[in-house]
N, CA, C and O of each residue as an XYZ file, in Angstrom:
732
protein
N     -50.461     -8.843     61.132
C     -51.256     -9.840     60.447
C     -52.730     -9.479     60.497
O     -53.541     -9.716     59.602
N     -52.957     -8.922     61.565
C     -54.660     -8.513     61.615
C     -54.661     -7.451     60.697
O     -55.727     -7.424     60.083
N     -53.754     -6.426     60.313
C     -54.196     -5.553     58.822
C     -54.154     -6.260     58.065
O     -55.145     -6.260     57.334
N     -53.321     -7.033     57.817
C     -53.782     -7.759     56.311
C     -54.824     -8.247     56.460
O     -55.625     -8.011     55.556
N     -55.386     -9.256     57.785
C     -56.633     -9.500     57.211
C     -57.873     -8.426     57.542
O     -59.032     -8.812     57.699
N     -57.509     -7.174     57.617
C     -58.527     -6.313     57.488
C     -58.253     -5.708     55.709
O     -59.132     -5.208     55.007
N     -57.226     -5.870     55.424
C     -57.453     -5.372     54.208
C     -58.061     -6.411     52.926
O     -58.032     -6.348     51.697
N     -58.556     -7.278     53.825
C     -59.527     -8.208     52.864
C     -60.991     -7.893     52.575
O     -61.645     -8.402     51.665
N     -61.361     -7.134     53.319
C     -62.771     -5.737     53.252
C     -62.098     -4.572     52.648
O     -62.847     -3.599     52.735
N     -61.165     -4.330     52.164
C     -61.122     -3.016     51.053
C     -60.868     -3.516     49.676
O     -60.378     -4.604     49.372
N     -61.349     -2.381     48.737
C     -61.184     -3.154     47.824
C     -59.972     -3.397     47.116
O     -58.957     -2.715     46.976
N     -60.405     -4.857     46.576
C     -59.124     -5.313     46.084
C     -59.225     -5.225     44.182
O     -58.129     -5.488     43.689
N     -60.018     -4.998     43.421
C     -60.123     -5.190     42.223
C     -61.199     -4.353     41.744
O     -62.212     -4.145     42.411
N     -60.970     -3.818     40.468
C     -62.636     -3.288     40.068
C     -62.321     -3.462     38.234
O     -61.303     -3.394     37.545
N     -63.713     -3.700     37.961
C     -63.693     -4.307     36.970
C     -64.373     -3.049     35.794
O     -65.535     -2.649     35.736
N     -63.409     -2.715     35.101
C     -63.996     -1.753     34.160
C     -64.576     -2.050     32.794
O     -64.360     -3.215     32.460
N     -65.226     -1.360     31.936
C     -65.922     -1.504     30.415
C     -64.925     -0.356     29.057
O     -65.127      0.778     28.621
N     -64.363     -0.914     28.920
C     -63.910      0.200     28.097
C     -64.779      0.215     26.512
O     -64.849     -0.781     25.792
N     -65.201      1.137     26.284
C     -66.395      0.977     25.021
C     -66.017      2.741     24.350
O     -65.839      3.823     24.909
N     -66.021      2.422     23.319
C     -66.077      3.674     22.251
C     -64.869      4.548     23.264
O     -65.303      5.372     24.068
N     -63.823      4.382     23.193
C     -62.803      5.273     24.048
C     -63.589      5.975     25.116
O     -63.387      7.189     25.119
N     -64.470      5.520     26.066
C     -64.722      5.580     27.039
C     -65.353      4.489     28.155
O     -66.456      3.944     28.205
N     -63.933      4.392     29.207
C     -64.091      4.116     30.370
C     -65.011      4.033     31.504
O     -65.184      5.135     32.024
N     -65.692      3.022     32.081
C     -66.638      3.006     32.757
C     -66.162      2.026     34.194
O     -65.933      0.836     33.976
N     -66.068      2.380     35.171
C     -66.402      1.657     36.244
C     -67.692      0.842     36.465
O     -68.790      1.398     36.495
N     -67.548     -0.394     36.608
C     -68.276     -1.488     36.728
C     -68.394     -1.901     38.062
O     -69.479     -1.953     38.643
N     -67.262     -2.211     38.597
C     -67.785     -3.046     40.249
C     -66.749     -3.111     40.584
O     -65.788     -3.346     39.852
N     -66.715     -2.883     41.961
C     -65.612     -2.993     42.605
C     -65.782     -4.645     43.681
O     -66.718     -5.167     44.287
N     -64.788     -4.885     43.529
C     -65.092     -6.001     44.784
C     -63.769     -5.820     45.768
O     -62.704     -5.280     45.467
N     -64.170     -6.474     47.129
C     -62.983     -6.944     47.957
C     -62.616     -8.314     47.707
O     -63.203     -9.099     46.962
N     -61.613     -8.519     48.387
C     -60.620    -10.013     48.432
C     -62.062    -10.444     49.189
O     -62.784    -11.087     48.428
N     -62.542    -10.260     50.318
C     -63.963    -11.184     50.687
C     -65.066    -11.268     49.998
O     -65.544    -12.401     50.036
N     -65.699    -10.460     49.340
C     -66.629    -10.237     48.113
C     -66.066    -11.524     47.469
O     -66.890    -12.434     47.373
N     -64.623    -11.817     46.937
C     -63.928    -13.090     46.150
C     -64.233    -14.058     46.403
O     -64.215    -14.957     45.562
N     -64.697    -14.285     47.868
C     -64.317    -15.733     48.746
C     -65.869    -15.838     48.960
O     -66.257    -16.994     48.791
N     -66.652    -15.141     49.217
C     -67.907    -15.050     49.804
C     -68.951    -15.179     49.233
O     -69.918    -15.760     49.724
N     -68.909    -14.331     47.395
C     -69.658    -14.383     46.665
C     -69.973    -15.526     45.592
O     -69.180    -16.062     44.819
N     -71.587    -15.797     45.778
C     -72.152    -16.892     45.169
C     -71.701    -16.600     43.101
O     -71.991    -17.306     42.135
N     -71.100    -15.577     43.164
C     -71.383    -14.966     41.545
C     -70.655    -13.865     40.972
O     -70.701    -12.873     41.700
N     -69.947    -13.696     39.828
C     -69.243    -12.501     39.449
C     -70.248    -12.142     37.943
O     -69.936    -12.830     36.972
N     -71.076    -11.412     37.789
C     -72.071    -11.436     36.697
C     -71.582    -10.146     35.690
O     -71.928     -8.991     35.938
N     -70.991    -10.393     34.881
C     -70.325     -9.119     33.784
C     -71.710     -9.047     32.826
O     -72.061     -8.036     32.218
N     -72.208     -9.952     32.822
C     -73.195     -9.751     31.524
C     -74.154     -8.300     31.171
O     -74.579     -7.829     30.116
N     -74.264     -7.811     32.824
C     -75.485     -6.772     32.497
C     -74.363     -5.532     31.452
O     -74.784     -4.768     30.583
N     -72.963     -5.684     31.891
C     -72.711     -4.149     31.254
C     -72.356     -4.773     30.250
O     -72.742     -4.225     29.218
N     -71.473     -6.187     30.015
C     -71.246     -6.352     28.468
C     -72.865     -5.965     27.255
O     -72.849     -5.242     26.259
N     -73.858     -6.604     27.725
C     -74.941     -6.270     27.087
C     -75.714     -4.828     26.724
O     -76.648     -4.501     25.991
N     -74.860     -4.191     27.590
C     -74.819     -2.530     27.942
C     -74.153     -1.950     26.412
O     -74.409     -1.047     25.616
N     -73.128     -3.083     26.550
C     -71.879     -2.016     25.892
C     -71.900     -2.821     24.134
O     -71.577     -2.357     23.041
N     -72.462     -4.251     24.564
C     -72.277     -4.756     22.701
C     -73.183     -6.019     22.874
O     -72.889     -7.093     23.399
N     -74.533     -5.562     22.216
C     -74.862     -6.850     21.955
C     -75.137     -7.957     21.524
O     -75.996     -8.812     21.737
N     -73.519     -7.708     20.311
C     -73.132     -8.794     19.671
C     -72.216     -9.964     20.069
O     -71.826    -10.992     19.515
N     -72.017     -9.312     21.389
C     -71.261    -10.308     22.262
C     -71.376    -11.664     22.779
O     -71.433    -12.027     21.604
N     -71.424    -12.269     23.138
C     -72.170    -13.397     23.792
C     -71.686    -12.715     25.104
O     -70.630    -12.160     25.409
N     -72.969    -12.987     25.840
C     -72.699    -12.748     27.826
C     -71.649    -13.693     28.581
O     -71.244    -14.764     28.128
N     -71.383    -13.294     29.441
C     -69.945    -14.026     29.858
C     -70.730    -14.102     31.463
O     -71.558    -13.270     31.835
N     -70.392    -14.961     32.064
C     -70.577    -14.449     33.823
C     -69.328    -15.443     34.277
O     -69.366    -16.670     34.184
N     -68.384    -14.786     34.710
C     -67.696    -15.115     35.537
C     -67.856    -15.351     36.864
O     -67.008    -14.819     37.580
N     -68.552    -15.882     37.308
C     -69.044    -16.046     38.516
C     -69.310    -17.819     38.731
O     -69.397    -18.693     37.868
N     -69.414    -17.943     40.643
C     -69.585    -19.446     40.853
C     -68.072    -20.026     40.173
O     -68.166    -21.032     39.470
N     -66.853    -19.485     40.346
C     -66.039    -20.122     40.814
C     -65.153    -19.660     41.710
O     -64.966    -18.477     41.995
N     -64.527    -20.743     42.217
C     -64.029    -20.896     43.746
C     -62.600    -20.570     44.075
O     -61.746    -21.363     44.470
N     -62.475    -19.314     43.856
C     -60.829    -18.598     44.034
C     -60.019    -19.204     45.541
O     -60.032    -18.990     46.753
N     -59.391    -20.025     44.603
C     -58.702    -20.402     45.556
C     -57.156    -20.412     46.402
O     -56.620    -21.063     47.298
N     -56.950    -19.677     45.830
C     -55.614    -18.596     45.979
C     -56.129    -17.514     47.162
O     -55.391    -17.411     48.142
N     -57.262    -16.763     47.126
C     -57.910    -16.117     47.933
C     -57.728    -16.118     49.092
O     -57.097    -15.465     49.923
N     -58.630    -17.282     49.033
C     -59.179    -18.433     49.741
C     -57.815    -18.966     50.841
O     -57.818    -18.935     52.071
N     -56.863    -19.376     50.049
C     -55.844    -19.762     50.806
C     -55.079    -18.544     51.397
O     -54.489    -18.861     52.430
N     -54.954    -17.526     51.118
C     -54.266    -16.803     51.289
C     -54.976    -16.065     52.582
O     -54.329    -15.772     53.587
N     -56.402    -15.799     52.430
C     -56.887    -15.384     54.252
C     -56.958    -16.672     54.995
O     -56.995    -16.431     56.202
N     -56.984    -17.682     54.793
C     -56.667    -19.471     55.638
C     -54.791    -18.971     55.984
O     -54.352    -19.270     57.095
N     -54.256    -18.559     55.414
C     -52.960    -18.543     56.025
C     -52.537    -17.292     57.311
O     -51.883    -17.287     58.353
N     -53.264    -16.402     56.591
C     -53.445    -15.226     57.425
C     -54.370    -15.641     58.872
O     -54.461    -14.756     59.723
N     -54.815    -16.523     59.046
C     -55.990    -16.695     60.074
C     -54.995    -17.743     60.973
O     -55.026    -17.698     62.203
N     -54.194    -18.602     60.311
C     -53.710    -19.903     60.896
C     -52.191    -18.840     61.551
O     -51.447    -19.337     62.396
N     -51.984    -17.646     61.099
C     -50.269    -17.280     61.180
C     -50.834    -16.480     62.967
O     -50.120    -16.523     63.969
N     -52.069    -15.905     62.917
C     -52.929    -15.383     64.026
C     -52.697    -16.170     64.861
O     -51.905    -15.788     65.721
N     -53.295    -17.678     65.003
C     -53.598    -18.180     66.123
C     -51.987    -18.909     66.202
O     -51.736    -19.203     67.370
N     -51.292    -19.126     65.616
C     -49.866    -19.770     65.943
C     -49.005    -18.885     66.725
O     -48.209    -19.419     67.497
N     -49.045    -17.623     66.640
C     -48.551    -16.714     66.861
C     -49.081    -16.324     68.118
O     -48.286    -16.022     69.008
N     -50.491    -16.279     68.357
C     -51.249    -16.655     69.937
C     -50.647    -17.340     70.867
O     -50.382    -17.062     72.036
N     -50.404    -18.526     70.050
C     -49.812    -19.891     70.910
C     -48.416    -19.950     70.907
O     -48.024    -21.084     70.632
N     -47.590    -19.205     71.096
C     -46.189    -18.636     70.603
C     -45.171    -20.204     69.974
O     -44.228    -20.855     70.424
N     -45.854    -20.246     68.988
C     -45.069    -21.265     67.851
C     -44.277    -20.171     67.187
O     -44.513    -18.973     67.028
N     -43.209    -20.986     66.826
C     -41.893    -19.589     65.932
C     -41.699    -20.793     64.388
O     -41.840    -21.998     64.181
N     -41.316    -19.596     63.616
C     -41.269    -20.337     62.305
C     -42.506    -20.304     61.403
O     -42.788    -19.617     60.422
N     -43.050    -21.125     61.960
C     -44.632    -21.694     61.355
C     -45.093    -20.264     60.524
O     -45.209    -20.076     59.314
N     -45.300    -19.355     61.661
C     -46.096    -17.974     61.163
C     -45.701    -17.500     60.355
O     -46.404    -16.996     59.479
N     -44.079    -17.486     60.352
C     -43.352    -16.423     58.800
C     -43.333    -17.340     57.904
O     -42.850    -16.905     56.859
N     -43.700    -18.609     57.836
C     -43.686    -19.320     56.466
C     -45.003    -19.324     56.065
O     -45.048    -19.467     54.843
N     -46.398    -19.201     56.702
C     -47.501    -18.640     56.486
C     -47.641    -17.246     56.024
O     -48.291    -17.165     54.982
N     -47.246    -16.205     56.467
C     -46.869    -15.073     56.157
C     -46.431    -15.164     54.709
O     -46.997    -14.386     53.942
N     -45.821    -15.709     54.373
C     -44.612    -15.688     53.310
C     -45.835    -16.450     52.288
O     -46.328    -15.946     51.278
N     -46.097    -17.573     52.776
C     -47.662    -18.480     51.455
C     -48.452    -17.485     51.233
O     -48.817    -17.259     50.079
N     -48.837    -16.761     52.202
C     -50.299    -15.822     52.159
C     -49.652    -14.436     50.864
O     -50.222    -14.137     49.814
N     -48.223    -13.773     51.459
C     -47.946    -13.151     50.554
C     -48.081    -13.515     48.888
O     -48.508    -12.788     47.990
N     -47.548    -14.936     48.811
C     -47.499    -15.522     47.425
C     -48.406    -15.745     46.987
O     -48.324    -15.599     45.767
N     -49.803    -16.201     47.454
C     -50.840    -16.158     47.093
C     -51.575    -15.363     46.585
O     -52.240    -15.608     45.578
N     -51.571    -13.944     47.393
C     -52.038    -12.571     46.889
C     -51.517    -12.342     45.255
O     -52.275    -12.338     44.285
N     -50.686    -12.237     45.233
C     -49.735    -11.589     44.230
C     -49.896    -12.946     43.094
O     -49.536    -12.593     41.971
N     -50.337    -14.340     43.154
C     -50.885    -15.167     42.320
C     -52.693    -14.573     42.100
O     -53.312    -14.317     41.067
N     -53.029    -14.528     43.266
C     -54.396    -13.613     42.780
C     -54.578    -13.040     41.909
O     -55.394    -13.292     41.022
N     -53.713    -11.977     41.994
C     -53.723    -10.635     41.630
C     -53.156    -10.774     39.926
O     -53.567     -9.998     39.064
N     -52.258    -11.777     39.661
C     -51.205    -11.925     38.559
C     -52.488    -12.653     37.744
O     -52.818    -12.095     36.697
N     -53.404    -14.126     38.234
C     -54.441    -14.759     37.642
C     -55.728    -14.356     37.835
O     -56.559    -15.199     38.172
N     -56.194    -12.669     37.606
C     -57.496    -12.594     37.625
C     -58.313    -12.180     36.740
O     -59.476    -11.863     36.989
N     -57.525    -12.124     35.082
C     -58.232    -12.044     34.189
C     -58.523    -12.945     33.797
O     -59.694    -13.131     33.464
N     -57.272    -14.186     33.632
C     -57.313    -15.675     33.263
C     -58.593    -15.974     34.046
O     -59.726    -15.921     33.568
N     -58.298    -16.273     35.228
C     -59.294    -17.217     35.956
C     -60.398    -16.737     35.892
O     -61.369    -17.470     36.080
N     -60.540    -15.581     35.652
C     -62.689    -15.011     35.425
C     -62.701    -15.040     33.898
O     -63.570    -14.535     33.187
N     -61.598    -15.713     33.489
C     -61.830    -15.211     31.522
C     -62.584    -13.785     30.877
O     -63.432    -13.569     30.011
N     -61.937    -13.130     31.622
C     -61.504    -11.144     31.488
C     -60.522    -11.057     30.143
O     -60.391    -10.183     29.286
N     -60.025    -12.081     30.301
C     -58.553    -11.619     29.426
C     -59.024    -11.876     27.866
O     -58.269    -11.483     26.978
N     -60.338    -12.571     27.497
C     -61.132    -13.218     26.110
C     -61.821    -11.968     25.796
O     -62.159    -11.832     24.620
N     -62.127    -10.912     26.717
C     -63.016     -9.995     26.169
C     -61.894     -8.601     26.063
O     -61.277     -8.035     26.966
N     -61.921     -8.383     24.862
C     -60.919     -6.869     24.958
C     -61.036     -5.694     25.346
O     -60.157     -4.842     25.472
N     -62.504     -5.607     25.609
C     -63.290     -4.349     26.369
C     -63.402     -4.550     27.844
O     -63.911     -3.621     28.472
N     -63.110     -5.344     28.339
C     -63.646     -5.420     29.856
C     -62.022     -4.977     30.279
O     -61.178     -4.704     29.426
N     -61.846     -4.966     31.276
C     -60.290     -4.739     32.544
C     -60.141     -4.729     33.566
O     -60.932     -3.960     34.113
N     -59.397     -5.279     34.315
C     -59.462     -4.815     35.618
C     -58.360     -4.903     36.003
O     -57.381     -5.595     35.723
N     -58.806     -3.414     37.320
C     -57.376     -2.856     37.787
C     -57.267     -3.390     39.293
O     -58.219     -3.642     40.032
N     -56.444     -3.461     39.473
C     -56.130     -3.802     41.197
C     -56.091     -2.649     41.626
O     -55.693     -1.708     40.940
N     -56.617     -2.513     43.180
C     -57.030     -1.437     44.295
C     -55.992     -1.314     44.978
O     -54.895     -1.742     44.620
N     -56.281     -0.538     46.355
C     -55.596     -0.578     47.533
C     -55.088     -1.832     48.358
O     -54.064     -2.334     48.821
N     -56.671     -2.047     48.231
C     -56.573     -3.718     49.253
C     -55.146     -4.723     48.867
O     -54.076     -4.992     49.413
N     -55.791     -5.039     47.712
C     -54.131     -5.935     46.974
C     -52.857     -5.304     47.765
O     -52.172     -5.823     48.647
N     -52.742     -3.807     47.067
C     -51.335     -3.746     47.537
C     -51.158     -3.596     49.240
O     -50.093     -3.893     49.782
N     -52.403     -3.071     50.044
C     -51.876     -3.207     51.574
C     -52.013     -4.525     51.649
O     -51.196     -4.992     52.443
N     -52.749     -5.383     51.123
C     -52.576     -6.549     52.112
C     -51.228     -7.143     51.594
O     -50.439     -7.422     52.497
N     -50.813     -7.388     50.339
C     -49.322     -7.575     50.383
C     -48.637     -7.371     51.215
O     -48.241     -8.216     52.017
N     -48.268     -5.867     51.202
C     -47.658     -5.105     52.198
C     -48.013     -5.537     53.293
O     -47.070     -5.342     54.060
N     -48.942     -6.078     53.884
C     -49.074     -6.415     55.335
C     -48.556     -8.087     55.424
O     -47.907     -8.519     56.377
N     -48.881     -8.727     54.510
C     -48.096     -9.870     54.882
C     -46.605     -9.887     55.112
O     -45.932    -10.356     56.031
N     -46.187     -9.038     53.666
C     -45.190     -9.203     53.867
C     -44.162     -8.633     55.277
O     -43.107     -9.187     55.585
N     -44.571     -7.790     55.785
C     -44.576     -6.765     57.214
C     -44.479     -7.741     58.123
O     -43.436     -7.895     58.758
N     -45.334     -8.363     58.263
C     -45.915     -9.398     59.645
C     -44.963    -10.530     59.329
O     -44.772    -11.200     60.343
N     -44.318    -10.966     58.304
C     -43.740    -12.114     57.982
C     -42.107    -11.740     58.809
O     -41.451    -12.619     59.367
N     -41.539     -9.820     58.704
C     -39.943     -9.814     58.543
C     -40.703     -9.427     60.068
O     -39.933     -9.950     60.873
N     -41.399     -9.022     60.564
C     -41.542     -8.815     62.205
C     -41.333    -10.393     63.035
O     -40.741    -10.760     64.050
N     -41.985    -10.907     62.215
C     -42.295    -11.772     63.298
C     -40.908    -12.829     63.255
O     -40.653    -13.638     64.147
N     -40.132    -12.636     62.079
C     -38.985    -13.307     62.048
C     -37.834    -12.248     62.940
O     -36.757    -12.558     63.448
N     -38.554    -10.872     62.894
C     -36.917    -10.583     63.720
C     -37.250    -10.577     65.050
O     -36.358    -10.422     65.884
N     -38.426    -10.726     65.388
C     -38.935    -11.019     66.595
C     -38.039    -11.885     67.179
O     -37.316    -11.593     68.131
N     -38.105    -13.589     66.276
C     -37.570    -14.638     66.841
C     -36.201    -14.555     66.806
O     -35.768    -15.266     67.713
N     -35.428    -14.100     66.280
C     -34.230    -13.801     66.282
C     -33.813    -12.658     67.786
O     -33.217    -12.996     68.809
N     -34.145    -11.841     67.578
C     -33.473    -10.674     68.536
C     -34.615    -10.348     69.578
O     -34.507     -9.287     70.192
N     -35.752    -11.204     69.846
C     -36.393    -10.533     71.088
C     -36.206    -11.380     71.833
O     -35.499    -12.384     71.749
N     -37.569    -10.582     73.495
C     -37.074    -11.459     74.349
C     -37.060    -13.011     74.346
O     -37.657    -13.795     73.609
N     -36.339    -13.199     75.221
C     -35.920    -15.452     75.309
C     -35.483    -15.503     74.059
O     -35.709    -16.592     73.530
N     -34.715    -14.406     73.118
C     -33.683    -15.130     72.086
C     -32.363    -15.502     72.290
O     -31.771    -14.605     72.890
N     -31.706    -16.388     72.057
C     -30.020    -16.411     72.712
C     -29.692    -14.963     71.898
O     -30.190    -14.320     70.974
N     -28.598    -14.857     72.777
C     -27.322    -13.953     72.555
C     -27.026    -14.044     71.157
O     -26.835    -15.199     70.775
N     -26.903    -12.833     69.980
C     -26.600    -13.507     68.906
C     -24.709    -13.296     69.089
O     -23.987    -12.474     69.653
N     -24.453    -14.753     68.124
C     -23.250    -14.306     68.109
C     -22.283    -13.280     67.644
O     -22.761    -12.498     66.823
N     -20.844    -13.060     68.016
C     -20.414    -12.307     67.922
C     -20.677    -11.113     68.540
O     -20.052    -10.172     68.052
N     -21.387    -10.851     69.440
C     -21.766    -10.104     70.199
C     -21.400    -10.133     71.939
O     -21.885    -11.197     72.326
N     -20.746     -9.406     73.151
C     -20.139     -9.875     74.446
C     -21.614    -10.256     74.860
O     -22.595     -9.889     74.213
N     -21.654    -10.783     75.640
C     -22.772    -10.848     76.718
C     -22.023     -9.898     77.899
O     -20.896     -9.430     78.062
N     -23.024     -9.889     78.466
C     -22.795     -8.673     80.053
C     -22.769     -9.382     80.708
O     -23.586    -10.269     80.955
N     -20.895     -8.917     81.551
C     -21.093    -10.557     82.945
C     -21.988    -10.283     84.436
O     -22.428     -9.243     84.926
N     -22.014    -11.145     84.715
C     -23.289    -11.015     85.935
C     -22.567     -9.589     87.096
O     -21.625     -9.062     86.503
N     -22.738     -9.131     88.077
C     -22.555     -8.707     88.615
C     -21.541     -9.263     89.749
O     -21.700    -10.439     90.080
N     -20.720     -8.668     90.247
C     -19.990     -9.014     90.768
C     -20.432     -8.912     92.085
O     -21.011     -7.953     92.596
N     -20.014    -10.310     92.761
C     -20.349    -10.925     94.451
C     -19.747     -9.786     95.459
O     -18.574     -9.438     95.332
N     -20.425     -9.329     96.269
C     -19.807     -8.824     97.176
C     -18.966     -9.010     98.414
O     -19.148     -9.826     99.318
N     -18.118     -8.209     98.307
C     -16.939     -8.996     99.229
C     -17.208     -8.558    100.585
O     -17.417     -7.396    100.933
N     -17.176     -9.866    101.518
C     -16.457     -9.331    102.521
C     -16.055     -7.882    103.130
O     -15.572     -7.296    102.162
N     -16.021     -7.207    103.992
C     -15.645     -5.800    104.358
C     -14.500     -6.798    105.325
O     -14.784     -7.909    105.773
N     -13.294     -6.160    105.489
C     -12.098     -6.897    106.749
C     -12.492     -6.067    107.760
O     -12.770     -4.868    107.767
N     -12.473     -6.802    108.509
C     -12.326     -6.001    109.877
C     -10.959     -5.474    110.202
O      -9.937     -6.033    109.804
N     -10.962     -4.099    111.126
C      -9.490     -3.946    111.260
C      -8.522     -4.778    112.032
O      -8.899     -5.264    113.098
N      -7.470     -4.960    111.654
C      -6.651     -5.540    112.376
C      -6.242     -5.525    114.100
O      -5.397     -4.701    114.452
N      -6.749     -6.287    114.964
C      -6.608     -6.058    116.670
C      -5.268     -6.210    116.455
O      -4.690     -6.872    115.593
N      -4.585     -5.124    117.844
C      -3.772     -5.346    118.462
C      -3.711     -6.877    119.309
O      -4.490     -7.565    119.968
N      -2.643     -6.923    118.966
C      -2.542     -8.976    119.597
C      -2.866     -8.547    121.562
O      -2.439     -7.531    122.110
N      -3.470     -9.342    122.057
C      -3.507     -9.225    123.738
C      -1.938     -9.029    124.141
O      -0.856     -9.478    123.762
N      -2.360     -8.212    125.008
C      -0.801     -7.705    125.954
C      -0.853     -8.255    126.968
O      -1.891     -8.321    127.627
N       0.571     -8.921    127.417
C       0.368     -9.982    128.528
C       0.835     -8.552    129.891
O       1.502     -7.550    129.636
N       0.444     -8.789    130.783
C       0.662     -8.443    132.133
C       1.392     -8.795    133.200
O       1.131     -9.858    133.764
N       2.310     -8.062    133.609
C       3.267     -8.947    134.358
C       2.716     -8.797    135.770
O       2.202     -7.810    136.295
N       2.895     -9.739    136.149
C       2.439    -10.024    137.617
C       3.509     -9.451    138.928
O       4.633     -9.809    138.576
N       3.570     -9.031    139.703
C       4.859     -8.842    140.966
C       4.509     -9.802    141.901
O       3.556    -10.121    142.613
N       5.804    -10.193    141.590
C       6.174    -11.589    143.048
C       6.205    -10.998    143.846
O       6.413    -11.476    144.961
């Protein structure tokens, strides 16, 4: 769970210009850049690239999918501290779904998808931090299943305790021999 939320500092998105059949890198951001930043400002390169456009700034709104998705990653941390079971892989499992809603709504939600020249591609970050939720979600569930202080699963013998030690016999005495006395 702590890679995924380190892969919220790599980048997760970069936003390209495509103009006259050539491609331009614009900006890259991370999943925290998302959550952190006051502003997503496309205007300087749209104005770059056509300035018959009207300027767009996608920026100053409040991704909240993001947002929720490192809040789940942070809450699956400290539950998991406090050895709560369950809780974390169903956090795990929100945080995964969230990403991948990110990632699925980020032309819509910056209204990327109105301009036919702009694009953006998803990075590394996206796919490790997926990958890391989803990781931390089947660990921490087989954790609770098959580690230590899990019952016995069934269908499986248990190992019987060790066996008590016996007794050693002593050897058998000859019974006392009586002695005859002379009258």
């Amino acid at each position: 769970m702590i890679l995924a939320l380190v892969a919220f500092f790599m980048p997760f998105v970069t936003i390209s210009c495509n103009y006259n059949d050539k491609e331009e890198d614009i900006v890259t951001y991370s999943a925290m850049d998302m959550i952190t930043m006051d502003s997503y400002d496309a205007s300087d390169a749209e104005s770059a690239y056509s300035s018959a456009q009207e300027d767009k700034e996608f920026g100053g709104k409040f991704n909240l999918w993001i947002t929720g998705a490192f809040a789940a990653g942070v809450a699956s941390i400290v539950l998991v501290l406090r050895n709560k079971k369950t809780v974390p892989v169903v956090l795990d499992g929100v945080g995964a779904l969230l990403v991948i809603l990110t990632g699925a709504s980020f032309d819509s939600f910056y209204g990327l998808d109105e301009l036919n020249y702009i694009e953006s591609h998803l990075q590394s970050g996206f796919y490790f931090m997926l990958l890391m939720f989803l990781a931390a979600g089947v660990l921490q569930y087989l954790y609770e299943k098959h580690g230590p202080g899990s019952p016995v699963p069934t269908g499986t013998v248990p190992v019987p305790p060790p066996p008590a030690q016996i007794p050693q016999q002593q050897p058998p005495q000859a019974p006392p021999q009586e002695t005859q006395q002379s009258e």
